[in-house]
BAFI-3210 file (N, C-alpha, C; in Angstrom, 3 decimals, decimal comma, padded with zeros to 6 digits):
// residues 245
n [1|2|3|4|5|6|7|8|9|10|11|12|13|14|15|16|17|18|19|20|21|22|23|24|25|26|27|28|29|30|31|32|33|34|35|36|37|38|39|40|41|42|43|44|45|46|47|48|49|50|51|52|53|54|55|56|57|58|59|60|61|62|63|64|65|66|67|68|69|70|71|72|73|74|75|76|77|78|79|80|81|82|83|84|85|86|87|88|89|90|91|92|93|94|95|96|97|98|99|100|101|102|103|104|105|106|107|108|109|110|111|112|113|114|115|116|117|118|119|120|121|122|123|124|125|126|127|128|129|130|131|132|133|134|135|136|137|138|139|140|141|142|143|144|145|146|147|148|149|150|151|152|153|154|155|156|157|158|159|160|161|162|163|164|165|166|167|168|169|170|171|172|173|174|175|176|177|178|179|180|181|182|183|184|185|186|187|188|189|190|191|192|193|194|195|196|197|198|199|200|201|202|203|204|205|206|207|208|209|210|211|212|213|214|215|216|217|218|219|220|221|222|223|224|225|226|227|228|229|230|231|232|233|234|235|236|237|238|239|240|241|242|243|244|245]
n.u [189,275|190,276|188,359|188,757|190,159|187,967|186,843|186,066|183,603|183,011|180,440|179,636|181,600|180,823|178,708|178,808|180,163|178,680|176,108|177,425|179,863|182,277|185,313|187,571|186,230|185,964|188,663|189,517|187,635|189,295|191,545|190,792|189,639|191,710|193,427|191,852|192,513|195,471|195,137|193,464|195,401|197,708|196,736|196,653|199,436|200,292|202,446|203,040|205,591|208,962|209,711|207,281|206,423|204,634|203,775|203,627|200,908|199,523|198,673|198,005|195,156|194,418|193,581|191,361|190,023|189,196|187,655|185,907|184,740|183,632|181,239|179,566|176,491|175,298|172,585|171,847|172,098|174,010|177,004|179,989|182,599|181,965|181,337|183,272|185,655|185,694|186,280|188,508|189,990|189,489|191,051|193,577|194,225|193,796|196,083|198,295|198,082|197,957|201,183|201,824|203,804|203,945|205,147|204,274|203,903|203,537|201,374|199,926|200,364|199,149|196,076|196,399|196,208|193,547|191,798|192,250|191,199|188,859|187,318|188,131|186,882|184,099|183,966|184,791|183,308|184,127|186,845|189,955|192,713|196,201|197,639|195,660|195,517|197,784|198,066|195,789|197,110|199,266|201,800|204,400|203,575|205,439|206,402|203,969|203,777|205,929|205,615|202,530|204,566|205,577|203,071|202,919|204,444|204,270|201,673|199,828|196,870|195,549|193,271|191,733|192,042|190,707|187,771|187,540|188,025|186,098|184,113|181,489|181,712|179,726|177,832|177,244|174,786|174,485|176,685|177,805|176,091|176,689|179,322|179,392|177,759|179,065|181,626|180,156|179,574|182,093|182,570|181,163|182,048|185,005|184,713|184,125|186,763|189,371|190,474|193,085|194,133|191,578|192,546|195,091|194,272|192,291|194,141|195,955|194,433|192,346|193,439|195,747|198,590|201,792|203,387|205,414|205,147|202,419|203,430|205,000|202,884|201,790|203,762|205,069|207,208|208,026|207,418|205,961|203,718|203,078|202,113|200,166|198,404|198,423|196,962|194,329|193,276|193,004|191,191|189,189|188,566|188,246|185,559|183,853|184,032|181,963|179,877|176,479|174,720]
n.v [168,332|170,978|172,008|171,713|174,745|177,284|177,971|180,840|182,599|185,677|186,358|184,316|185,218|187,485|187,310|185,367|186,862|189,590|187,885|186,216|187,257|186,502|185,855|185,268|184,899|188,085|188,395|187,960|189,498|191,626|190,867|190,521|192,587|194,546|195,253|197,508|199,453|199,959|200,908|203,600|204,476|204,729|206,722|209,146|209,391|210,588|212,774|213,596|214,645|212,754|211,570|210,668|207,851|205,222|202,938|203,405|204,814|202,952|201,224|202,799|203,183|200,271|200,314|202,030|200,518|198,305|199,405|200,165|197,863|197,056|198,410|198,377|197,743|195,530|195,591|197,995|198,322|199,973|199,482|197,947|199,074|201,842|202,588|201,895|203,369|206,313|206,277|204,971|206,717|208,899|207,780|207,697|210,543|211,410|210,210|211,258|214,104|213,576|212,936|215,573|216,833|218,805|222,089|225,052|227,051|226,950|226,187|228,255|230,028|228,922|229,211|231,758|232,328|230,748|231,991|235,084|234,666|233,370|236,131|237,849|236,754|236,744|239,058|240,463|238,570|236,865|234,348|235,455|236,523|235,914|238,419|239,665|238,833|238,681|241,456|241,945|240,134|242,158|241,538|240,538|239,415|237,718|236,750|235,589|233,463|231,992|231,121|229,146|227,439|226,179|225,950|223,831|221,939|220,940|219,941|221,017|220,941|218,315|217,125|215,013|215,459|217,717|216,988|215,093|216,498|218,315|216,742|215,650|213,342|210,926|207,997|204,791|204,975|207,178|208,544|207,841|209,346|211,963|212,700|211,445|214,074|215,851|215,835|215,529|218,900|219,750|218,714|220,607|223,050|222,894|223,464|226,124|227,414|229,534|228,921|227,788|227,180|224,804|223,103|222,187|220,812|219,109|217,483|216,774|214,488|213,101|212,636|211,467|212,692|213,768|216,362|217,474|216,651|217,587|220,250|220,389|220,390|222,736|224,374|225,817|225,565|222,876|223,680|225,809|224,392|222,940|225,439|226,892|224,224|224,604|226,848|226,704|224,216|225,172|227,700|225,705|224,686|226,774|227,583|225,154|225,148|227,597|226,350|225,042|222,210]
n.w [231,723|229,573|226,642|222,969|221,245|220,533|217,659|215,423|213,609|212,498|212,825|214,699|216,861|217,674|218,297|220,692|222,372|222,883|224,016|225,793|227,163|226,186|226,829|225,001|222,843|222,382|222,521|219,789|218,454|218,675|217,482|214,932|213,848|213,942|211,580|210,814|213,101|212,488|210,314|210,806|211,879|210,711|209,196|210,637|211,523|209,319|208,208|210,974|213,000|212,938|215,163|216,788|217,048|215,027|215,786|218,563|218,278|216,924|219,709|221,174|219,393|219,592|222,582|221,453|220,054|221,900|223,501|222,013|220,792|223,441|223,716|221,498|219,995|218,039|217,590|216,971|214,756|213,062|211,205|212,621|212,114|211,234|213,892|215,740|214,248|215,454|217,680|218,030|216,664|218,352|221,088|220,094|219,565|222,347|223,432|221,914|222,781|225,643|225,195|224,340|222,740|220,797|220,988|223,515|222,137|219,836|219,541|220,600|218,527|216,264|217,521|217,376|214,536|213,617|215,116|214,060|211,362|211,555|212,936|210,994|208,879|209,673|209,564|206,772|205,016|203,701|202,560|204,232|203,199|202,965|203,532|204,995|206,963|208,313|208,577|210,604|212,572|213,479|212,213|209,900|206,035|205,804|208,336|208,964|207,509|208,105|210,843|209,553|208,319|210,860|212,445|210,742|210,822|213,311|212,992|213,934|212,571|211,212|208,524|209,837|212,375|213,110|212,625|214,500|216,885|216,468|217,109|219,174|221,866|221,764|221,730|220,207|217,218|217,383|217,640|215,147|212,842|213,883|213,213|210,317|209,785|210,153|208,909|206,194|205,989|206,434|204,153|202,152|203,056|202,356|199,480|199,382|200,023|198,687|195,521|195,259|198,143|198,121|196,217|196,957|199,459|198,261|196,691|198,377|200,466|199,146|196,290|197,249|197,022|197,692|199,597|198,028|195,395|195,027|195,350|192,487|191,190|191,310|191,254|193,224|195,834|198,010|200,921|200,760|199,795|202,485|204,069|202,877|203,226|205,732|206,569|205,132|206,604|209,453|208,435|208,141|210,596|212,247|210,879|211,412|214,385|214,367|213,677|213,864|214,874]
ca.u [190,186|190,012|187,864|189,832|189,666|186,948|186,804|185,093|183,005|182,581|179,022|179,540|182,389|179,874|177,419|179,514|180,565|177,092|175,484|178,324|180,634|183,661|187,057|188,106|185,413|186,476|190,595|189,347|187,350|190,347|193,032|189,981|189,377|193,247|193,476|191,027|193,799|196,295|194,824|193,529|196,635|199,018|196,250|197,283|200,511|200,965|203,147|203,703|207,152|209,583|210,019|206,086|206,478|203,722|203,812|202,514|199,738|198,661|198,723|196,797|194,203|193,877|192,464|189,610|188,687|188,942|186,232|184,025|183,848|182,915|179,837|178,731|175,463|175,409|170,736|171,428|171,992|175,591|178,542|180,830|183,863|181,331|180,823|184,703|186,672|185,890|187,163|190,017|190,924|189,446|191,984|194,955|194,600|194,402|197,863|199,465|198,080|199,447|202,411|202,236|205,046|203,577|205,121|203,078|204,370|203,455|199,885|199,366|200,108|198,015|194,806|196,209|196,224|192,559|190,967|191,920|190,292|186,945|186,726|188,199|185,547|182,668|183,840|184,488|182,081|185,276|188,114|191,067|194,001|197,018|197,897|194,977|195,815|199,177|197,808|195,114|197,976|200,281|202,752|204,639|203,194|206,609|206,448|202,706|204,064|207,062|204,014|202,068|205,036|205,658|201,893|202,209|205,378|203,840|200,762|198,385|195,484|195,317|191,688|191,059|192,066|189,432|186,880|188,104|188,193|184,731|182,705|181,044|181,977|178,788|178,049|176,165|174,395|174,129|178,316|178,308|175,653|177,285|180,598|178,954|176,817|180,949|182,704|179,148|179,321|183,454|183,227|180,876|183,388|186,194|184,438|183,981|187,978|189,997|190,887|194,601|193,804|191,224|193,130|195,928|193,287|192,029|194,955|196,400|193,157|191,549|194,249|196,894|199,719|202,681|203,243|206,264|204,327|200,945|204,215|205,072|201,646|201,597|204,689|205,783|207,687|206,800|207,343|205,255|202,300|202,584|201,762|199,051|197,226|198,134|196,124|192,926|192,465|192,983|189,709|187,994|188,256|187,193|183,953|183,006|183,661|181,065|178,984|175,852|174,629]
ca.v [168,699|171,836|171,156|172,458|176,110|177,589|178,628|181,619|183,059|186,886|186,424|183,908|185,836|188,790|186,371|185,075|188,245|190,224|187,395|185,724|188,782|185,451|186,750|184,512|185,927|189,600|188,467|187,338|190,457|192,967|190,631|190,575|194,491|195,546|196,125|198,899|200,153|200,344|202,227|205,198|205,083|205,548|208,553|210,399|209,437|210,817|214,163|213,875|214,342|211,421|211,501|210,130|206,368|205,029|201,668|204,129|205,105|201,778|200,630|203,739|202,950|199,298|200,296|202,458|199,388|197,645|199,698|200,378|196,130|196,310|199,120|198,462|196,923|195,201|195,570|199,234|198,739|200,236|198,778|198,002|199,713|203,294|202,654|201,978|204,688|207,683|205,715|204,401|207,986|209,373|207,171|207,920|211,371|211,066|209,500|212,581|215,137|213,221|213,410|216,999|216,841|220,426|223,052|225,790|228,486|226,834|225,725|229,664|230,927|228,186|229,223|233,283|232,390|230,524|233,333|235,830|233,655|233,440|237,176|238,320|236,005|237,640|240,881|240,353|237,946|235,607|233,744|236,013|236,534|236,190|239,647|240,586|237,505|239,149|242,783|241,307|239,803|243,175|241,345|240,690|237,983|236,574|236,043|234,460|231,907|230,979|230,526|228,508|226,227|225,745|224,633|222,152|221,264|220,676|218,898|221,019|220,666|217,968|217,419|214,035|215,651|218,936|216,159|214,407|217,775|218,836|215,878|215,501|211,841|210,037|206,591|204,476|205,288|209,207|209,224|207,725|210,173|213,466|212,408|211,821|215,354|216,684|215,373|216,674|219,855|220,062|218,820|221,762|224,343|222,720|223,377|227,244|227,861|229,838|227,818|226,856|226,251|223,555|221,867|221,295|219,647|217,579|216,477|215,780|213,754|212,405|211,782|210,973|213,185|214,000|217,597|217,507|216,374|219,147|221,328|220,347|220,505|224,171|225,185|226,070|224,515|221,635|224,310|226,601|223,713|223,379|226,574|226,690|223,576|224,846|227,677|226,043|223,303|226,994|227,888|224,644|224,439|228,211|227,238|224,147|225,574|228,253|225,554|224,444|221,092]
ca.w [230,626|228,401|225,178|221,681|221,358|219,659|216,349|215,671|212,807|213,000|213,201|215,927|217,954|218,048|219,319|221,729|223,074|223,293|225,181|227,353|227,284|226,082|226,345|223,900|221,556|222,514|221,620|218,260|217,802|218,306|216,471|213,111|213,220|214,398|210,078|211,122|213,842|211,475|208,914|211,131|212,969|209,191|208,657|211,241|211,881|208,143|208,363|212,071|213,815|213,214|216,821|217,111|217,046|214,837|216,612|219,647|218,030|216,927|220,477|221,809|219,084|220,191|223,468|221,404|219,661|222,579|224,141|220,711|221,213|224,636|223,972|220,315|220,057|216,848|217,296|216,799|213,033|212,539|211,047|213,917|211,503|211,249|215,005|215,931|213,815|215,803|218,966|217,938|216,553|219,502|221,795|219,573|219,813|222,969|223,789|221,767|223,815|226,693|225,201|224,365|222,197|220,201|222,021|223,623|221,427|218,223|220,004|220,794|217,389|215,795|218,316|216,883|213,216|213,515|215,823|212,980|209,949|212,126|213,021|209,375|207,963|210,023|208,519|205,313|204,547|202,709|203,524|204,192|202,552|204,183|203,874|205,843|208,101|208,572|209,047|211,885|213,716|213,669|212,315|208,051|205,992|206,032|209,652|209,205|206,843|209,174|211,510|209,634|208,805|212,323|212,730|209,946|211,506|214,492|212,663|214,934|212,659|209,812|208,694|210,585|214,183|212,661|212,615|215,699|217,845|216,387|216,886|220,322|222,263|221,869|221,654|219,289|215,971|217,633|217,404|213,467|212,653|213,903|212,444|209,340|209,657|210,470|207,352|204,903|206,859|206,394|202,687|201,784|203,534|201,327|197,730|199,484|200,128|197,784|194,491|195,631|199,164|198,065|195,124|197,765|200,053|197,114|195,851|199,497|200,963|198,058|195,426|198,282|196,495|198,690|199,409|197,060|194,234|195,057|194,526|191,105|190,188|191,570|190,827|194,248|196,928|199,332|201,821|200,314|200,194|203,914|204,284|202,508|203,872|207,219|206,330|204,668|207,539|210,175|208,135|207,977|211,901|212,709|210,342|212,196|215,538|214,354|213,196|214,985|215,081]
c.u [189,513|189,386|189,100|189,512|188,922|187,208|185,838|184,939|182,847|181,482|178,989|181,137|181,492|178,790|177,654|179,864|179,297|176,974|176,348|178,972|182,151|184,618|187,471|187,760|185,935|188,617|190,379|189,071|188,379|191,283|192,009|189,969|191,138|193,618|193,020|191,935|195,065|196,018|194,279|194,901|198,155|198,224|197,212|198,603|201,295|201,105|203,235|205,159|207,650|209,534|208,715|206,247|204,987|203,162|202,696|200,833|198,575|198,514|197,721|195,333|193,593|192,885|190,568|189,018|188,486|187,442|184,958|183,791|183,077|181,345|179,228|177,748|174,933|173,553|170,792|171,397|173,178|176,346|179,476|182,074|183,338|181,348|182,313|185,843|186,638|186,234|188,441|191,041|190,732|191,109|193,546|195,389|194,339|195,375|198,856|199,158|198,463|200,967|202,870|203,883|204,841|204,537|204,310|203,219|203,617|201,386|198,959|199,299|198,639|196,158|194,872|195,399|194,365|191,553|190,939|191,361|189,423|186,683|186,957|186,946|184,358|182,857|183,846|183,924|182,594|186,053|189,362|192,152|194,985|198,014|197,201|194,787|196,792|198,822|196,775|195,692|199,088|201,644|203,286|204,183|204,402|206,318|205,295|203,289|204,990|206,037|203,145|203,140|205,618|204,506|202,114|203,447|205,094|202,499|199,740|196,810|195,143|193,678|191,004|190,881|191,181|188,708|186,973|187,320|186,699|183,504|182,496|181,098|180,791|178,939|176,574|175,713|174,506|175,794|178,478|177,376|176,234|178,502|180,299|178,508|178,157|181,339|181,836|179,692|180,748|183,813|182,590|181,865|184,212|185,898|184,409|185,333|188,267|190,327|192,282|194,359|192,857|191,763|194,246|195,292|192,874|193,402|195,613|195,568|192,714|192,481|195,531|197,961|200,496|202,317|204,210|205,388|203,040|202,463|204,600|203,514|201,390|202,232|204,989|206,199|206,725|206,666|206,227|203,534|202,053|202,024|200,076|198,167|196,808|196,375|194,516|192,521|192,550|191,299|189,224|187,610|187,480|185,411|183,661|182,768|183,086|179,808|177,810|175,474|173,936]
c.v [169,740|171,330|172,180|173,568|176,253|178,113|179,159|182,328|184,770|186,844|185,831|184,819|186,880|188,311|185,832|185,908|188,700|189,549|187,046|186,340|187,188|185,787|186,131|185,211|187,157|189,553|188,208|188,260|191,619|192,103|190,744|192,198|195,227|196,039|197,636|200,181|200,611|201,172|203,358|205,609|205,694|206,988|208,978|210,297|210,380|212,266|214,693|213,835|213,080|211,081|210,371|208,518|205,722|203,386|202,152|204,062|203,689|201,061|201,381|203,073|201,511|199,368|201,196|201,395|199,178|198,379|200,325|198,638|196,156|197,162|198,979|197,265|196,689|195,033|197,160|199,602|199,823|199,554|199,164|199,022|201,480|203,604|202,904|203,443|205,559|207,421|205,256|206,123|209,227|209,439|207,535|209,953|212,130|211,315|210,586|213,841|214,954|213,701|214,751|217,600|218,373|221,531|224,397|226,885|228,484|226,284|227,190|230,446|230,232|228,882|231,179|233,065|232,088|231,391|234,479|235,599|234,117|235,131|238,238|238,112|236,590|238,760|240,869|239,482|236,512|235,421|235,263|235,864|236,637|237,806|240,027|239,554|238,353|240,476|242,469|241,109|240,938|242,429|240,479|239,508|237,018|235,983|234,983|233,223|231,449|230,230|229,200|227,477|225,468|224,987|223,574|221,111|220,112|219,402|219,423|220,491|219,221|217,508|216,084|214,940|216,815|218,406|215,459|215,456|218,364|217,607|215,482|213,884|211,472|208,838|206,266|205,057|206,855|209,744|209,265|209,106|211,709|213,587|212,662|213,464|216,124|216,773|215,933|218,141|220,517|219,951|220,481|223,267|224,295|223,244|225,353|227,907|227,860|228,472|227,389|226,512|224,721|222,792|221,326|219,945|218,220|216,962|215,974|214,330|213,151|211,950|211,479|211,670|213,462|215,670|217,791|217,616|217,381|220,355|220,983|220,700|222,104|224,897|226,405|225,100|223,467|222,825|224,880|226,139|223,316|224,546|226,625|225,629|223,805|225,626|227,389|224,770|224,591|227,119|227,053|224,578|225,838|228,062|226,503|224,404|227,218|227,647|225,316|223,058|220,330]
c.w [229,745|227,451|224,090|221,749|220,175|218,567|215,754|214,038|212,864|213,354|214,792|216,821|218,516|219,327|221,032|222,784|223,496|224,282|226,045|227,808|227,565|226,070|225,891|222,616|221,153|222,173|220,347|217,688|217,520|217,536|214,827|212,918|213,985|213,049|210,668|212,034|213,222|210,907|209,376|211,648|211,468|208,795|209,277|211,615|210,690|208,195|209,901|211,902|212,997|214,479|217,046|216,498|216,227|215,636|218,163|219,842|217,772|218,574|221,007|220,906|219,375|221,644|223,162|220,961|220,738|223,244|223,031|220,812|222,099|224,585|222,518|220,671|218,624|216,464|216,604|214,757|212,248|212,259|212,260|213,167|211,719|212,982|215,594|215,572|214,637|217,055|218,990|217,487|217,727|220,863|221,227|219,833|220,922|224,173|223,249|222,330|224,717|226,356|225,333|223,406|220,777|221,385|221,489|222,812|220,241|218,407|220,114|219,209|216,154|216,199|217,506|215,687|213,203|214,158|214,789|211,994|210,651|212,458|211,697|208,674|207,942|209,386|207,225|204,466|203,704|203,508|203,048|203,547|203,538|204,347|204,715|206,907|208,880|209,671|210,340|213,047|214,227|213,301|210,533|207,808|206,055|207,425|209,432|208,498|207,439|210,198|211,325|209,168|209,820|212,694|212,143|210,552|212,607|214,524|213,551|214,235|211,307|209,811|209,838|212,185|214,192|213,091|214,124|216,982|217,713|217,052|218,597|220,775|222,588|221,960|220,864|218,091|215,719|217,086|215,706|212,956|212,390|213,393|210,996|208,596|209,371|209,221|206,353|204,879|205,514|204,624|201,828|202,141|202,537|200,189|198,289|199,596|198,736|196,729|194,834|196,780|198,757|197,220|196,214|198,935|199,211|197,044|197,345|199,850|200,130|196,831|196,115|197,704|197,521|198,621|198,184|195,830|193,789|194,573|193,574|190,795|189,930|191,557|191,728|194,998|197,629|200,436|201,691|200,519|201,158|204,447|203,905|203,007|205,753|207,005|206,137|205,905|208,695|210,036|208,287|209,593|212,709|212,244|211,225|213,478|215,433|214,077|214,035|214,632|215,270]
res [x|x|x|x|x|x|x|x|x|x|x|x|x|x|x|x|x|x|x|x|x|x|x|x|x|x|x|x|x|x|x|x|x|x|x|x|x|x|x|x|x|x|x|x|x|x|x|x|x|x|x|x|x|x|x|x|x|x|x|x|x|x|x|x|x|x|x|x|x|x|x|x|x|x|x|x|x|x|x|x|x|x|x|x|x|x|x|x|x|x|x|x|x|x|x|x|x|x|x|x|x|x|x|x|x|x|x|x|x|x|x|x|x|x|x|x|x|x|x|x|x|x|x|x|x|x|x|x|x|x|x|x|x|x|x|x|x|x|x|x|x|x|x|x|x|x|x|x|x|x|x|x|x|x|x|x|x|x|x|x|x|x|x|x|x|x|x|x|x|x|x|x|x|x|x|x|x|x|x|x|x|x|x|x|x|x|x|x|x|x|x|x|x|x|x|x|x|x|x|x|x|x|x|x|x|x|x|x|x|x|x|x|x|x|x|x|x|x|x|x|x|x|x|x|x|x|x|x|x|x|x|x|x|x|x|x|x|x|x|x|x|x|x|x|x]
***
């Protein structure tokens, strides 16, 4: 006869797991850290598509925990949560490149817009203006800003999937590390973008404001502040993929 089912401690599920590798242990560990699944999966789900099912995403990110459980080694001296995140947002993003639900049009102008930032930059030593964004591409800044609200439309770059896309798939203390080194790296860039590009960053990311609301403050449209953060995460990703490491 079965004995009662176990009842598990985090300390002891860990324990359990490591040495016996318990699949009991290991269902306990993803239903205690699935909070953790949630809450990267509302980041990025935040200013996708409607179309993108956030339910999806939380499901994709269950299989990164599932495999930051099966390889964290709780001797190495990381928090399993520092160790987890960049797998679970790894895994989620993913499941939307599977999907592919960007089209390639709005994926090509995106890869234009950020190719002109990085070779503007080298020349003029600053971030570009989008006039000389515009003039780069042969084509009016009106068009560029239809452009970039098509990227933000599209959600090609928001800063997590920057971070995501930059950070090399390690494992262990080496992955929290370079993540970490990413996000220092990426906050110093931020304090270097134009004064309205970074207040929209701040006030998006750090004081959670809607875009609506960054437009009252700025006394332009919501449209207008898509645009603009398109723009400033554009730059933040040309920097890092000049970055070394």
């Amino acid at each position: 006869m079965e004995g009662r089912p176990r009842r598990y401690t985090l300390a002891s599920a860990w324990s359990h797991w490591s040495a016996d590798r318990e699949p009991r242990a290991r269902e306990w560990l993803v239903v205690n850290y699935s909070g953790l699944v949630k809450f990267v999966a509302g980041r990025l789900a935040a200013g996708l598509p409607k179309s993108v099912d956030t339910a999806d995403l939380v499901s994709a990110g269950v299989f990164g925990l599932m495999d930051a459980i099966d390889k964290f080694d709780p001797d190495h001296g990381v928090k399993f949560e520092t160790y987890a995140v960049p797998r679970i947002r790894g895994a989620i993003l993913d499941s939307l490149r599977a999907l592919d639900w960007v089209p390639r049009s709005v994926r090509a102008r995106s890869r234009s817009v950020q190719g002109a930032i990085s070779e503007l930059e080298h020349t003029l030593g600053r971030a570009p203006t989008e006039d000389e964004i515009a003039g780069h591409l042969d084509i009016g800044v009106e068009e560029l800003q239809k452009w970039l609200s098509d990227i933000a439309a599209g959600n090609v770059g928001p800063l997590d999937h920057v971070v995501a896309d930059a950070a090399p798939r390690a494992d262990g203390a080496d992955a929290a590390l370079e993540e970490r080194t990413l996000r220092d790296h990426m906050r110093t860039e931020i304090k270097k973008l134009p004064d309205r590009e970074r207040t929209v960053l701040v006030l998006y990311y750090e004081e959670n404001l809607t875009l609506s609301e960054i437009g009252e403050v700025l006394g332009v449209t919501e449209s207008r502040v898509s645009q603009i953060h398109s723009k400033a995460v554009l730059q933040l990703r040309s920097r890092l993929a000049a970055a070394e490491f």
